[in-house]
N, C-alpha and C positions, 0 to 999 in steps of 0.2 A: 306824518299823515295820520290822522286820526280817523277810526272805529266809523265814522259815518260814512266819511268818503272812502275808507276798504271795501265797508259793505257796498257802498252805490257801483263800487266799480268790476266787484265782482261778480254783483247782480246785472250790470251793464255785455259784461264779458259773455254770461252765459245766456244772457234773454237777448242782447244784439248782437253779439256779433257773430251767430248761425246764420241768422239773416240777413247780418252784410254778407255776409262770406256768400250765402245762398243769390243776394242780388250781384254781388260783383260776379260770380262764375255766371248767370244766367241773362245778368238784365242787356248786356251788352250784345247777348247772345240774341235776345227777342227782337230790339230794336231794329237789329241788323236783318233778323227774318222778315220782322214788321215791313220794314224799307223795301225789301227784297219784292216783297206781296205787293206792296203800292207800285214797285218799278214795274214788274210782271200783268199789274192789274191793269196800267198805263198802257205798256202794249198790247192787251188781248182788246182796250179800248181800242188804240187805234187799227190796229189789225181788224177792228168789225167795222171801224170808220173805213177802211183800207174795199175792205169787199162793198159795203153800201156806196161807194161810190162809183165801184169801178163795173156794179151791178147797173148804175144809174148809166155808166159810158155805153155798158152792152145795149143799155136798153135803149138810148138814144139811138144807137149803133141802126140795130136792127128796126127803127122806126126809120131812119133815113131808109133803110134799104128798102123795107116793104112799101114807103111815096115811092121811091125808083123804081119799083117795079112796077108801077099804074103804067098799063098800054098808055093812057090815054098824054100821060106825062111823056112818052118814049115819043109819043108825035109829035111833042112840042118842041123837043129837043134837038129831034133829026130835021126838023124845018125850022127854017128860017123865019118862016113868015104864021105862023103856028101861034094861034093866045090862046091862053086859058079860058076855060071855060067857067060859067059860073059855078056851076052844081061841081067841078073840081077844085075851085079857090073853097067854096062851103065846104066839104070832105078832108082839105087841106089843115081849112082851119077846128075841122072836130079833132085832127089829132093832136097840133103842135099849140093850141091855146092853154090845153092845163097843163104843159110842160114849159112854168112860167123860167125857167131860168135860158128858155132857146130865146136869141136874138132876132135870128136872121136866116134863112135858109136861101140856098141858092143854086140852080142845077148848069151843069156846064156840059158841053158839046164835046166831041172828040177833039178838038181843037182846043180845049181848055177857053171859051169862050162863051160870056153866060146867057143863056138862053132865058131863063125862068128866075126872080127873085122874091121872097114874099120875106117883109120887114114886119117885128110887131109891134104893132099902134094900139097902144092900151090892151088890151083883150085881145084884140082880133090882127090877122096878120093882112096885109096887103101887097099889091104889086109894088115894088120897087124899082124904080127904073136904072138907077144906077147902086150895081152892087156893092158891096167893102169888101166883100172876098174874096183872097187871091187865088191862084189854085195852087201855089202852094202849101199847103195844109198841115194840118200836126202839129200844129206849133202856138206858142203864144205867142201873141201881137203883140200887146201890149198887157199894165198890168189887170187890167180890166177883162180880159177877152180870151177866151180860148177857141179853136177852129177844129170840129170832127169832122172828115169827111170821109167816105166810100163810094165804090164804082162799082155799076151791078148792071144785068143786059136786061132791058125792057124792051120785052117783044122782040123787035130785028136792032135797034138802035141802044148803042153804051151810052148809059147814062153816068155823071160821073157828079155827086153832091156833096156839099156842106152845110155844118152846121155853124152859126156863131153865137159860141156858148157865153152869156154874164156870170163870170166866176166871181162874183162875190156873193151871184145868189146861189151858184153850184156848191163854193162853198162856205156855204154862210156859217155850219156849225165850226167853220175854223178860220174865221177870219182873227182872231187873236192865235196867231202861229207866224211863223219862218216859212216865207213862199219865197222860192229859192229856183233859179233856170237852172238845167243840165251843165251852165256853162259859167255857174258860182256867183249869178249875181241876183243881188236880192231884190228880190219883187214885191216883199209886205216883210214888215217884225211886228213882233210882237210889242204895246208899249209901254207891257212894263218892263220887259225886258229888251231895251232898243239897245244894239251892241255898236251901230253907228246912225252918223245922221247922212253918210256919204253915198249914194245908188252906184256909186262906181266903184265900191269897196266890195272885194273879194270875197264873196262867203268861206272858202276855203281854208283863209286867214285867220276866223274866230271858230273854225270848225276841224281839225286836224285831223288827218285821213277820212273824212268827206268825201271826198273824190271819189275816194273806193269805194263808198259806201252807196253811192248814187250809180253807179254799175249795176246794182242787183234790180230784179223789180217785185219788191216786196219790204214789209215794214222791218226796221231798225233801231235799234234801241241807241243812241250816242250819249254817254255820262263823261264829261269833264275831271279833269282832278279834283277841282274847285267844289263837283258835287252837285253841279249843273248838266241836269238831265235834260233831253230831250226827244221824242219817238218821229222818227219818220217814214212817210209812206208819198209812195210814187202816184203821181196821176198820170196812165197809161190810154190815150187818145187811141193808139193804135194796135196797143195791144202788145207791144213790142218794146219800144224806147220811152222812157217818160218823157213826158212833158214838162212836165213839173214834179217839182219834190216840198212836199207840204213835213212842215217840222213842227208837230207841238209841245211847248214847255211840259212836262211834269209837277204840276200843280202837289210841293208837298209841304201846304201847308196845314193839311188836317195831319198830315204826321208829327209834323214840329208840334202840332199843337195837342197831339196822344203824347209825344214823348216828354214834353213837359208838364201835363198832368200827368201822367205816370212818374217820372222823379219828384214833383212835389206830393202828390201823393207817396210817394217813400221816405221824400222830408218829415211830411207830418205823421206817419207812423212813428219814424223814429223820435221826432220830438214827443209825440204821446206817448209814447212809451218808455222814454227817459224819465217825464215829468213821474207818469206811474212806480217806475223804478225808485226813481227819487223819495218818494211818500212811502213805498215800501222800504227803503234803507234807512227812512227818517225814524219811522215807526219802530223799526228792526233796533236802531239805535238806543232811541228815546227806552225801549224796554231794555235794554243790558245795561242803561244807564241807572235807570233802577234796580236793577238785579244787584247793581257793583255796590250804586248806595246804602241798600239793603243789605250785603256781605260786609263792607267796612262798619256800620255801624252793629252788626252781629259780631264781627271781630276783637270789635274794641270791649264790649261790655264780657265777652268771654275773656279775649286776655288779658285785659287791664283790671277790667273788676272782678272776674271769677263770677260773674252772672249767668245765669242761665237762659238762652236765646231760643226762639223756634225761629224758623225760615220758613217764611208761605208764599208762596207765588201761585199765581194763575198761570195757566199756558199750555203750550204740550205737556205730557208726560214726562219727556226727558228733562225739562223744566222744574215739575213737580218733584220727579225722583229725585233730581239733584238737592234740592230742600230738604228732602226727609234726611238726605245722605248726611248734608250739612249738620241738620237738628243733630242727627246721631251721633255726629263727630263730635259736635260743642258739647253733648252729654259726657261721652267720653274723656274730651279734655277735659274738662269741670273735677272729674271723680280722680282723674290720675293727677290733677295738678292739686288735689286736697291731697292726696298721698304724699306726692313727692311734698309739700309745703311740712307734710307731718314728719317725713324723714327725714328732712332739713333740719325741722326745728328741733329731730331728736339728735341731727349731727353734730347742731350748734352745739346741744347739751353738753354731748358727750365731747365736744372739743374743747368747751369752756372749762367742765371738771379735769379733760387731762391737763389743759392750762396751768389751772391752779393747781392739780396735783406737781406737775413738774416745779412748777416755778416757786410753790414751797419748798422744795426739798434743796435739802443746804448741799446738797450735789450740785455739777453744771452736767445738763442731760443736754447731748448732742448727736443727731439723727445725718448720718448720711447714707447718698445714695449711691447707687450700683456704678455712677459715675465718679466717684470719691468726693462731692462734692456737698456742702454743707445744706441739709434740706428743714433742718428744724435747731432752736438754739434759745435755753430758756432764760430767766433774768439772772441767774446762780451765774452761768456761764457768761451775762454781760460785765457781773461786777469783777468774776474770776479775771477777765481776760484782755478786761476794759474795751470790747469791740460790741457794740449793738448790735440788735438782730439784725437790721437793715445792709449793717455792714459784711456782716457774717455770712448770710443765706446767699448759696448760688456760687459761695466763691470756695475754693479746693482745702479741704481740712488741714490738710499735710502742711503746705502753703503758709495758713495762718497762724496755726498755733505751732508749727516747727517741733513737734515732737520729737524726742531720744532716747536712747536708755541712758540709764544713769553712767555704764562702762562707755557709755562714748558710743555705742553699738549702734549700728542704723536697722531699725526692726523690718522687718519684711512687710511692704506697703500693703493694707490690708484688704485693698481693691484689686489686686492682684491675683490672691486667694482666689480660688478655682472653687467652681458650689461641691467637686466630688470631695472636696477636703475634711468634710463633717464642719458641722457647726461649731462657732466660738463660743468656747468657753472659758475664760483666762482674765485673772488681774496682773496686769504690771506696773511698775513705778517706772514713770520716765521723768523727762525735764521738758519743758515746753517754754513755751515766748509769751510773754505779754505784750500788748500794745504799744507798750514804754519803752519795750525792748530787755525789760530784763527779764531773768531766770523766775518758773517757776515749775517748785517740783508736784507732781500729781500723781495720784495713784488711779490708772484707766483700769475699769471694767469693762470688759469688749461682750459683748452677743452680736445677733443675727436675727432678720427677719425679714417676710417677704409681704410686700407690700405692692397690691395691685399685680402678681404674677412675678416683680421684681425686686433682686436682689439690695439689703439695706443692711446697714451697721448701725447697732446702737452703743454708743459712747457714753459713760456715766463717771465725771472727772471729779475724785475729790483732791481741795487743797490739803498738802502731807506738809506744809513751809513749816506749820509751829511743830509739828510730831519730830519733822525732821531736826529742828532747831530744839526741842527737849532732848532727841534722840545724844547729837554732838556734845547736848549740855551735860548728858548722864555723861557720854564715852569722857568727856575732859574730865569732870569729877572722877571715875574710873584712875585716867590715867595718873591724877594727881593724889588718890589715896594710895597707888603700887609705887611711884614716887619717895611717898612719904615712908611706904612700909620697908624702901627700900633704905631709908637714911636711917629708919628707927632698927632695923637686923645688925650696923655697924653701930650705931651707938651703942646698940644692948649687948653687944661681946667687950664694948671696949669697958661696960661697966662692969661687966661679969669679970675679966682679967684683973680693972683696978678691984 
């Protein structure tokens, strides 16, 4: 993963996802209030649909009552033979003409037998000779028609009237609803939502506990699983049982249509504010990617060529400082790598002169370490011993060259030697190995020295082969002049006697 897409993502981390976090704990939260309001707002609609109409019944109500109470109505009823008057059909019709949704009005006798009918003709209502109203009343006829009636005493005689109401202009604000009889069958749907096309089909069936819900006489809220709402309120003719139960949909499609601007509106926050992200991570980028380029090629002219760099950037402070920090440090390095280069060149010195000091000297100089093992080996000691340095260095003294004393004695291995012992100071002749394998005799000079905090022997072997081979040469001469002096003492008495 590279440096861009780290930064995008961490800038992504800290600038969204507060406000996912913030939408997913809340937004679910809203919508669900939201819905709540629009369900609640639905019923407090039909609940005021629920009183406007049932304000509309009272008022019907009490208009049939106050025609039933006209004396002059009470005479037409208790006779037989009894017509209307003009100046009471005119009075008739100043009440029930602008109450265009009355059909039909009709008064009946104690015998439930109609006496008075007035039908209405355009505007104006008139005599009717043969009524439509039964006396049974309260009820819907058909889907067209609804029936109010009351019974009131005019003057000596029970008057007993109806109304026959056009329920499509009573309810005209709801003619897109579910009209539904007390007894589950549907009388109007809705058509966008038609649940059948059968009149004999059970509202019951696409409304589950329905039933119970048509018991009360007041509006009700019914919501589906499926999410399908619908408010219902009773038409009450008598005040008592309804008549009818008017059902309407829940219109939520201005929700659907807040809750999907509202999630694209959080789509496109979020994608605007990715794309922003993005340009600030790019940015963010694009400048450390010059910052690096700037430090490697500041790096290489300080350590490769020992040049002298400054580091400048623009930016914050932390930015800035880091630069001086830099400059200071390549100053630094510059001055200690001219030192160390000086110390170097004065270590080569001193290592090339002890070089050629050792490797002149007609000794073989051999350096070991605190491990016994052979750490330095000069060209005296490759011709002594016939082993190159290559072979020599690293590998155990003892080992290679097989030193001894001369009596056959095995010396005390000198790695052994404890630092409380005092320092060496000592020559002795031993016998040692060549590379060939044979004998050669040397006289070692041992010292000591401590090298880096640690224990070292230094070894300085000279060849003793021709000293030792003059030496044998004198003792044989020796023993051949005490030989000779021993033959010439008996010759010189045998000539003394002769």
């Amino acid at each position: 993963m590279n440096l861009r897409t780290q930064i995008f993502l961490v800038a992504f981390a800290l600038g969204l996802l507060p406000l996912l976090t913030l939408i997913g704990f809340n937004l679910s939260g809203h919508i669900k209030r939201h819905e709540e309001v629009g369900l609640q707002q639905a019923a407090a609609l039909q609940q005021l649909s629920f009183s406007k109409i049932n304000s509309r019944i009272d008022h019907y109500r009490q208009t049939l009552e106050a025609i039933s109470k006209l004396p002059r109505l009470g005479k037409i009823v208790g006779s037989s033979s009894a017509k209307p008057s003009k100046e009471l059909l005119v009075l008739l019709n100043s009440w029930l003409s602008e109450r265009d949704a009355i059909l039909e009005v009709t008064f009946f006798d104690l015998e439930d037998k109609p006496r008075l009918s007035l039908i209405r003709n355009d505007l104006f209502f008139e005599v009717n000779q043969e009524t439509t109203i039964t006396p049974d009343s309260n009820k819907v006829i058909n889907i067209k028609e609804l029936i109010l009636s009351t019974s009131v005493i005019a003057g000596q005689n029970q008057v007993n009237a109806s109304f026959r109401i056009d329920t499509g202009k009573f309810l005209a604000e709801h003619l897109d609803s579910f009209w539904i009889s007390p007894t589950g069958n549907y009388l109007r749907q809705p058509l966008a939502i038609k649940l059948t096309t059968n009149p004999d089909t059970n509202a019951f069936e696409d409304f589950p506990d329905l039933q119970a819900l048509l018991s009360f006489r007041r509006t009700s809220l019914w919501e589906s699983e499926s999410g399908f709402t619908v408010t219902w309120m009773p038409i009450l003719l008598d005040g008592l049982r309804p008549a009818l139960w008017v059902g309407s949909p829940v219109d939520r499609t201005a929700a659907i249509k807040w809750k999907q601007s509202l999630i694209g509106n959080i789509i496109t926050i979020v994608l605007l504010m990715s794309v922003i992200i993005f340009f600030i991570a790019n940015g963010i980028a694009k400048k450390i990617d010059s910052i690096k380029e700037r430090i490697l090629t500041g790096l290489d002219r300080v350590l490769n060529n020992s040049q002298e760099f400054e580091f400048k950037w623009s930016g914050p402070k932390e930015i800035t400082t880091m630069a001086e920090d830099l400059s200071r440090l390549a100053q630094q390095y510059i001055g200690t790598n001219k030192a160390r280069y000086a110390a170097e060149s004065a270590l080569r010195e001193n290592q090339d002169n002890f070089n050629n000091l050792t490797n002149s000297a007609q000794d073989a100089i051999v350096l070991m370490d605190h491990h016994g093992d052979i750490s330095y080996w000069n060209d005296t000691a490759e011709e002594m011993f016939g082993y190159s340095r290559e072979e020599a260095i690293g590998k155990p003294i003892h080992s290679l060259i097989s030193p001894r004393m001369v009596e056959d004695k095995k010396p005390k291995p000198i790695k052994e030697r404890s630092s409380g012992e005092g320092p060496i100071r000592e020559t002795i002749e031993l016998i040692s190995k060549k590379k060939s394998g044979s004998d050669l005799p040397v006289e070692l000079s041992l010292s000591e020295a401590r090298i880096k905090d640690k224990w070292h022997s230094i070894w300085i072997i000279r060849d003793i082969s021709e000293r030792k081979w003059a030496e044998e040469k004198s003792h044989l001469q020796q023993q051949q002049l005490v030989q000779a002096d021993k033959m010439v003492s008996p010759g010189l008495l045998v000539s003394g006697v002769a």
